[in-house]
C-alpha positions in Angstrom: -116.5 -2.8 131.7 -116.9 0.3 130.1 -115.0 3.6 130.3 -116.2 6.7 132.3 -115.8 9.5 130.0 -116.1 12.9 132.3 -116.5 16.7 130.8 -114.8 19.1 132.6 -114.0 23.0 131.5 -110.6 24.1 131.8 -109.5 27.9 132.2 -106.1 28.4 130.5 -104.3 32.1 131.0 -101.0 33.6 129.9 -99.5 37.0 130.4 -95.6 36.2 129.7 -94.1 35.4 126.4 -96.2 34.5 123.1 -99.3 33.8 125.1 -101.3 33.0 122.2 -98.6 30.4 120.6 -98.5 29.3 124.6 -102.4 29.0 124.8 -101.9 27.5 121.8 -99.1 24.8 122.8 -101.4 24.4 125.8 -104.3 23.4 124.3 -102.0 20.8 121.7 -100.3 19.2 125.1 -103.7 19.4 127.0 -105.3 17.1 124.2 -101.9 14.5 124.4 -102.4 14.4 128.4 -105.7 14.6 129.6 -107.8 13.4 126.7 -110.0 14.8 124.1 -110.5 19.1 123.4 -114.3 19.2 122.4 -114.4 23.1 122.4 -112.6 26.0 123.0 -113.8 29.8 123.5 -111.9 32.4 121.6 -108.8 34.6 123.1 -110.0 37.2 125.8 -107.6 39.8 127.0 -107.9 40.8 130.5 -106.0 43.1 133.4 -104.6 41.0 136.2 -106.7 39.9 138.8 -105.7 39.5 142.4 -102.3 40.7 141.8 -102.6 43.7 139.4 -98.7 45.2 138.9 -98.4 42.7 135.5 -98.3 42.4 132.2 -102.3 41.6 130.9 -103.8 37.7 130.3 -104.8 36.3 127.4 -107.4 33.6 128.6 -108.9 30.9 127.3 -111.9 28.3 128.6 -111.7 24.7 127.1 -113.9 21.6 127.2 -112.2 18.5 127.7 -113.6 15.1 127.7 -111.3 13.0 130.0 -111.4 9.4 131.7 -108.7 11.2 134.6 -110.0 11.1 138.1 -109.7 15.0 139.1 -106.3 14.8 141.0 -104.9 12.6 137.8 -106.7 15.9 135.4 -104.6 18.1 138.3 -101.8 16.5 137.5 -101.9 16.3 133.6 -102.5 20.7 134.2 -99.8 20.9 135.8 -97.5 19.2 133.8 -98.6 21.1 130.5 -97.9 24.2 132.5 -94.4 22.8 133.2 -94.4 22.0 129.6 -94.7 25.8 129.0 -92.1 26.6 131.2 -94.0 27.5 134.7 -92.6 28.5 138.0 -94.5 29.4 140.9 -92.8 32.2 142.3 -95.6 34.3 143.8 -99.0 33.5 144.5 -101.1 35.3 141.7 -97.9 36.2 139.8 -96.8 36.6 136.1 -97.0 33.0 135.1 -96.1 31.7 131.3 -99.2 29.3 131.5 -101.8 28.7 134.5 -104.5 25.9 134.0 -107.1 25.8 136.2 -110.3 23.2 136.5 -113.4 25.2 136.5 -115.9 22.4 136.6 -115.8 18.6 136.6 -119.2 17.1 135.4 -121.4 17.7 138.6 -118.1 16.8 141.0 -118.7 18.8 144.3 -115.0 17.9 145.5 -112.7 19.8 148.2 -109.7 18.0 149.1 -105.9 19.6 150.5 -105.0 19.6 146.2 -107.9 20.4 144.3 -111.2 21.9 145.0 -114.2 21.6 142.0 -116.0 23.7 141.0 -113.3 26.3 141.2 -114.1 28.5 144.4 -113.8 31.6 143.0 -115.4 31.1 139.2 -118.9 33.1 140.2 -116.7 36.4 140.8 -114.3 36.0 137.8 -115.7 37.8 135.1 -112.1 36.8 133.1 -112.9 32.9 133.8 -116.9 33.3 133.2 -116.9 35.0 129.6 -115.0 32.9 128.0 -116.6 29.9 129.7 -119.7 31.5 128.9 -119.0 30.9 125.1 -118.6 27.4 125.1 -120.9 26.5 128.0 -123.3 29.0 128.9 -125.6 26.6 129.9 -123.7 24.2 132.2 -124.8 24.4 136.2 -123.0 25.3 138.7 -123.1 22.7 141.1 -123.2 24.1 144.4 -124.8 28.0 143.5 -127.5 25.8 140.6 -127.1 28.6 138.2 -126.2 28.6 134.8 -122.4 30.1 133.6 -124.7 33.0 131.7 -126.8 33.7 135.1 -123.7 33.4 136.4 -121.9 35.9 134.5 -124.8 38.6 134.4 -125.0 38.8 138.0 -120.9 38.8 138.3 -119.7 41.9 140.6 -116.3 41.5 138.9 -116.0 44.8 136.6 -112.3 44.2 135.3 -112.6 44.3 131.6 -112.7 40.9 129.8 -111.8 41.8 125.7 -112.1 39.1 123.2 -108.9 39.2 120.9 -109.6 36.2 118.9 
């Protein structure tokens, strides 16, 4: 029997402490976790979003190849952001690290924990850009358009700022 290998796209953000060393870190505990980093976009600095009195997010989309059903991928994110010190004080808030599964191969999934593809990826312009560098091609699964078409027709207008 063979193992399942899945590709999913991660959206990793920061906007307390050394985010880039916490990006960083991220990525490292990501790879021990949940499997195997195949890509990751370059550094993008954006306003808040959703809640907007806070510091700015450095963001960050990675590729992961995993053999994690999406609740086990759920909980490996959630235990790197506990790894990076994360409390969830207030929805939106100032968070050291926030990991969020954008995609998961094709999964269409909505249970009470985790719903893939992330709901609101098409009007995030600070989840799209980056992902847009490392999978610009990919389809959505439920709106069957690309991350670029995706990101050209995004309504978002926050600015998204690549920082390296």
């Amino acid at each position: 029997m063979s193992v399942v290998h899945h590709t999913t796209y991660l959206l990793l953000g920061s906007n307390l402490g050394d985010r880039a060393a916490i990006l960083r870190d991220a990525v490292q505990h990501l790879s021990e976790l949940a499997g195997t980093v195949a890509a990751a976009s370059g550094l993008y600095e954006t306003a808040a979003w959703g809640l907007e009195d806070q510091p700015a997010f450095l963001n960050q989309a990675v590729c992961l190849h995993t053999v994690l059903a999406p609740e086990l991928l759920l909980d490996a994110c959630q235990q790197a952001e506990q790894l990076a010190g994360r409390e969830r004080l207030v929805r939106w808030g100032a968070r050291t690290l926030d990991v969020d599964i954008l995609l998961y191969d094709g999964l269409v999934l909505d249970t009470p924990r985790l719903t893939v593809p992330h709901p609101r990826l098409p009007e995030r312009r600070f989840a799209l850009v980056p992902l847009a560098e490392i999978a610009a091609s990919v389809v959505h699964p439920i709106v069957q358009r690309t991350v670029a078409e995706l990101l050209a027709v995004c309504v978002d207008k926050l600015p998204v700022t690549k920082v390296g």
